[in-house]
C-alpha positions as CSV (number, residue, x, y, z in Angstrom):
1,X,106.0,145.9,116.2
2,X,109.6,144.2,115.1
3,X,110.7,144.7,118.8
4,X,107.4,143.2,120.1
5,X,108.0,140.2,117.5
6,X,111.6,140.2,118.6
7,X,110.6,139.9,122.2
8,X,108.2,136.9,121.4
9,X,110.4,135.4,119.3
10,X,112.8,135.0,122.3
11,X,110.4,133.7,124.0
12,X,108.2,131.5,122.5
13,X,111.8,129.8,120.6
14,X,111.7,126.9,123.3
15,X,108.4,126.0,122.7
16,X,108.5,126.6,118.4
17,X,111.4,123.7,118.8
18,X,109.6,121.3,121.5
19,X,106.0,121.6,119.3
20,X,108.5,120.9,115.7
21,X,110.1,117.8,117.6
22,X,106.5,116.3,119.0
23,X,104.9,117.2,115.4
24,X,108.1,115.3,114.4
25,X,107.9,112.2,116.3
26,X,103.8,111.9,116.0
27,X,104.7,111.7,112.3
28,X,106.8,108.9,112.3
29,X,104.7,106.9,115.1
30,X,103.7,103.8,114.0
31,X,105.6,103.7,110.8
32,X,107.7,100.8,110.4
33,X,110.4,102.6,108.5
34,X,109.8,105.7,111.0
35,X,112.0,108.8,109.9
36,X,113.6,107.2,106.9
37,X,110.6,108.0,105.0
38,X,111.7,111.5,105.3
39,X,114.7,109.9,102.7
40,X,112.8,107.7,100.6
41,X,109.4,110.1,100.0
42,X,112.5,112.8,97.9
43,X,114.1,109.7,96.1
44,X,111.2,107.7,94.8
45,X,110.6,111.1,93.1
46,X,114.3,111.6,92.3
47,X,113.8,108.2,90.5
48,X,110.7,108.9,88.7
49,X,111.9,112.2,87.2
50,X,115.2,110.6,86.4
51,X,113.8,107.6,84.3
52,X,111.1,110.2,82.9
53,X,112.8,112.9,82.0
54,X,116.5,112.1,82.2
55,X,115.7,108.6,80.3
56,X,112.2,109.3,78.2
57,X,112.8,113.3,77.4
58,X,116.7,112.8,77.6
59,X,117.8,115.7,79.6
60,X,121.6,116.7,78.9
61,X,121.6,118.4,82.5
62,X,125.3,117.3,84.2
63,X,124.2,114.4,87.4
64,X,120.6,114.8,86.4
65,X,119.3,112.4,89.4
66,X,121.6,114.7,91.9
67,X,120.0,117.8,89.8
68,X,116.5,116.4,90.6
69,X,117.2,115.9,93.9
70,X,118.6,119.2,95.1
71,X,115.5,120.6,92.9
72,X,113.1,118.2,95.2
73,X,114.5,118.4,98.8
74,X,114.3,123.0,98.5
75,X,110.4,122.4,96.4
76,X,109.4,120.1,99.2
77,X,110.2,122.3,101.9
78,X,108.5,125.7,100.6
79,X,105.4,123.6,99.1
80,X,104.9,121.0,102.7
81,X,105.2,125.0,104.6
82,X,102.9,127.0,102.4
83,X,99.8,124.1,101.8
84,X,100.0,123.5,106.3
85,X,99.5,127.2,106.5
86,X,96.1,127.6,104.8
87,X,94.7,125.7,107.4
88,X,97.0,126.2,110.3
89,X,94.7,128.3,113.1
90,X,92.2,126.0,112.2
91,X,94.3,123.1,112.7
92,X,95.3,124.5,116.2
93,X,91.9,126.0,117.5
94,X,91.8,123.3,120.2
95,X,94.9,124.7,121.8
96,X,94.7,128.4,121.1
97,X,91.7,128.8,122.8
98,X,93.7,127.6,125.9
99,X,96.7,129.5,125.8
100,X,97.8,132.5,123.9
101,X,101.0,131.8,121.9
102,X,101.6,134.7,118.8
103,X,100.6,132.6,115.9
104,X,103.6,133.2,113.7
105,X,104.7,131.0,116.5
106,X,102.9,128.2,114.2
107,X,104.9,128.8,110.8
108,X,108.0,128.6,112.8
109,X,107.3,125.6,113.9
110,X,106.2,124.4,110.7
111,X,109.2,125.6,109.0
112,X,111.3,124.2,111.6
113,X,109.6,120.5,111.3
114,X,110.3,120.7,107.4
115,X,114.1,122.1,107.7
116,X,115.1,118.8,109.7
117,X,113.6,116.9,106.9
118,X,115.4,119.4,104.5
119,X,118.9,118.5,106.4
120,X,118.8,114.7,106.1
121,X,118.1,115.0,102.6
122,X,121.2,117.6,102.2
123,X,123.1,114.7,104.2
124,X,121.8,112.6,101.2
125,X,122.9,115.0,98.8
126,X,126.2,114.7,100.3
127,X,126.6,111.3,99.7
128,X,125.5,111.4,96.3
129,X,128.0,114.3,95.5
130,X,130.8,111.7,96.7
131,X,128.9,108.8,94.8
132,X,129.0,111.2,91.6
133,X,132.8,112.5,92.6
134,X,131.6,116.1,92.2
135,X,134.0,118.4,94.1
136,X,132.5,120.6,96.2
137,X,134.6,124.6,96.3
138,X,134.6,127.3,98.4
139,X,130.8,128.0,96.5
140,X,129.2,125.6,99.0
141,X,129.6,128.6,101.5
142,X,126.7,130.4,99.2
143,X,124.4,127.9,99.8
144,X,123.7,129.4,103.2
145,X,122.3,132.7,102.5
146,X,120.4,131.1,99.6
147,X,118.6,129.2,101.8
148,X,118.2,132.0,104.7
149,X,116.3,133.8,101.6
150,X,114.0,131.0,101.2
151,X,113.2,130.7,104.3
152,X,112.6,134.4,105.3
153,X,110.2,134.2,101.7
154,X,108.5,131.1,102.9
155,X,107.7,132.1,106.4
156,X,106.3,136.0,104.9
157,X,104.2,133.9,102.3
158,X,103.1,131.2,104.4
159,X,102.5,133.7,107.4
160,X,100.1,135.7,105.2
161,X,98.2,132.8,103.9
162,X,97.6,131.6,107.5
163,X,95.7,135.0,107.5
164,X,93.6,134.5,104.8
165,X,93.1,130.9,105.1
166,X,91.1,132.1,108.5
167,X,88.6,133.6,106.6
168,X,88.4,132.3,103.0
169,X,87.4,128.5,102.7
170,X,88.5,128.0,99.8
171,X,91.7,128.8,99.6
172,X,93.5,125.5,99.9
173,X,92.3,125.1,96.5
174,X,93.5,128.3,95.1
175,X,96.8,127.6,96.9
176,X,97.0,124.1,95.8
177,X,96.4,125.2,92.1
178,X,99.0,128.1,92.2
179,X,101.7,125.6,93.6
180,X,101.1,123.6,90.6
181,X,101.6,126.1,88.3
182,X,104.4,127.3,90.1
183,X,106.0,123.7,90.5
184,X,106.3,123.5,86.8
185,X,107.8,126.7,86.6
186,X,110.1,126.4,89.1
187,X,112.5,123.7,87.1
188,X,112.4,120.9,89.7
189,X,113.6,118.7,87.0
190,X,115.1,120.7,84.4
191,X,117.2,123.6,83.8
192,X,115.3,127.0,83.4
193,X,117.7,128.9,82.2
194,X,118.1,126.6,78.6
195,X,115.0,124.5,78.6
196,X,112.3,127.8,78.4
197,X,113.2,129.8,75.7
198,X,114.3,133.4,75.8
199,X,113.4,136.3,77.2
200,X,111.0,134.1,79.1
201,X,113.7,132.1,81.1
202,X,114.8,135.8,82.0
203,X,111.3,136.4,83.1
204,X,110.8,133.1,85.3
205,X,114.1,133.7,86.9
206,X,113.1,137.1,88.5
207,X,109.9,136.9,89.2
208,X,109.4,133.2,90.5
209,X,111.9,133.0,93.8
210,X,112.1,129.5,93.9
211,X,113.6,129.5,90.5
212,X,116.1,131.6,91.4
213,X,117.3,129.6,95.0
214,X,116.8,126.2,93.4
215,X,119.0,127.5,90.5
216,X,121.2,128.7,92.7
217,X,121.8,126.1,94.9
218,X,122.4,124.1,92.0
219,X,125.5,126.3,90.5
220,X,127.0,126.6,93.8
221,X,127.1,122.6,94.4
222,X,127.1,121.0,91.0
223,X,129.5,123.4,89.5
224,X,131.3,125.5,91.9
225,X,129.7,129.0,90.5
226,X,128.2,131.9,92.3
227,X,125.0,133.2,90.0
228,X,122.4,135.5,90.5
229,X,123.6,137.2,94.2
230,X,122.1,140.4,92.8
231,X,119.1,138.7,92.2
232,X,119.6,137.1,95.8
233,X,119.4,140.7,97.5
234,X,116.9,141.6,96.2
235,X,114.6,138.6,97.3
236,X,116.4,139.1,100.3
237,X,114.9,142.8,100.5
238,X,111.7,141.7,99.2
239,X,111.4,138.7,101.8
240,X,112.4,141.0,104.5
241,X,109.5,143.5,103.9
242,X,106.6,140.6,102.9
243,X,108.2,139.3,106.5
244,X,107.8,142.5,108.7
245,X,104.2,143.1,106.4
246,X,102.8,139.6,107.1
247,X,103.9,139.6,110.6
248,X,102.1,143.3,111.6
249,X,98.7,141.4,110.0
250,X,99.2,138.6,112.2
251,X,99.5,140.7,115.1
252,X,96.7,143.1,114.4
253,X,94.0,140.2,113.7
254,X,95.1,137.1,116.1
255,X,92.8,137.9,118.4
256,X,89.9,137.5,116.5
257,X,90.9,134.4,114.7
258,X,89.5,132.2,117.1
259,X,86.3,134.0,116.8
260,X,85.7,133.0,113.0
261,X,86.9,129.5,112.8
């Protein structure tokens, strides 16, 4: 099976790129500020967090609009990913029914879509770490396989809920309402480690992986530190198996996806 996936991988990469560039340009078509929304969507948020929480709740987190922003831009990418998959054979019936492509094929080119918008926001981050005269270290470096871990989670997650979403209708709500919950959770806009009390923060951090790469991005940027690479393998173990797991569904079941929607 992780040969045969391999294989298709190979060859289907062309076409997970072309599909991510047309979905790309469709988006933008007939928008007057075209891809610059893909800026401006992260920092109206980064703005109304700020004056909320930095301003209202007074958060003591070091370049709390760069905090929030770093917190937004990895959130937006998992969350935009996980909510297209519910209803991503559905969304495609029109051309799977024409031509066979393995439909992991769509993830990938949903995650592939969401990491260019991911990039020009890191670009933005870049600027705002000159803007705020934060000094990036050799710590940057980790930011890479931080991010290789969230990806190889969300495409395992998103490529099992593509399953299901076949066959459950009403899923997009369950997903919507666990994405909430996990949103909150997740310290998009505030430290988890010392805003939830302990042993809870302990808790959060190992069992809610977005925690744990948003957090880490965070350290390694902001601050120059390298935290929680224990905790990284083992996501990185865990993401690899729900991977190979979700994948061996997909593959066993494809066929009679178009069959039920």
């Amino acid at each position: 099976m992780l040969l045969k996936f391999l294989r298709d991988l190979k060859k289907y990469w062309p076409y997970t790129v072309q599909a991510a560039m047309a979905s790309l340009k469709a988006e933008v078509a007939g928008s007057y500020l075209n891809w610059l929304w893909w800026i401006l969507n992260p920092l109206s948020f980064m703005v109304i967090y700020s004056l909320i929480f930095g301003v209202v709740f007074r958060a003591a987190e070091p370049y709390f609009p760069l905090y929030v922003f770093i917190g937004i831009t990895v959130w937006e990418f998992f969350n935009h990913v996980i909510v297209h998959s519910v209803s991503m054979i559905k969304d495609k019936k029109n051309l799977l029914v024409k031509i066979y492509i393995p439909k992991f094929v769509l993830i990938l080119s949903d995650m592939v879509v969401n990491a260019v918008k991911m990039a020009i926001s890191f670009g933005v981050i870049a600027v705002m770490m000159l803007l705020y005269r934060v000094k990036p270290g050799v710590s940057v470096l980790y930011v890479v396989p931080v991010l290789l871990c969230t990806f190889l989670f969300t495409f395992g997650i998103g490529s099992l809920i593509m399953h299901f979403g076949v066959y459950i209708q009403d899923l997009i709500s369950v997903v919507n309402i666990a994405l909430r919950l996990l949103f909150y959770l997740t310290g998009v806009f505030y430290n988890v480690e010392t805003r939830i009390p302990a042993p809870f923060n302990y808790i959060v951090l190992r069992l809610n992986p977005m925690a744990a790469f948003i957090t880490q991005i965070r350290e390694a940027l902001l601050f120059g530190r390298v935290t929680h690479w224990g905790l990284l393998l083992a996501w990185f173990a865990l993401g690899a198996v729900l991977a190979v797991f979700a994948v061996q569904v997909v593959y066993r079941n494809e066929n009679g996806y178009i069959k039920v929607v």
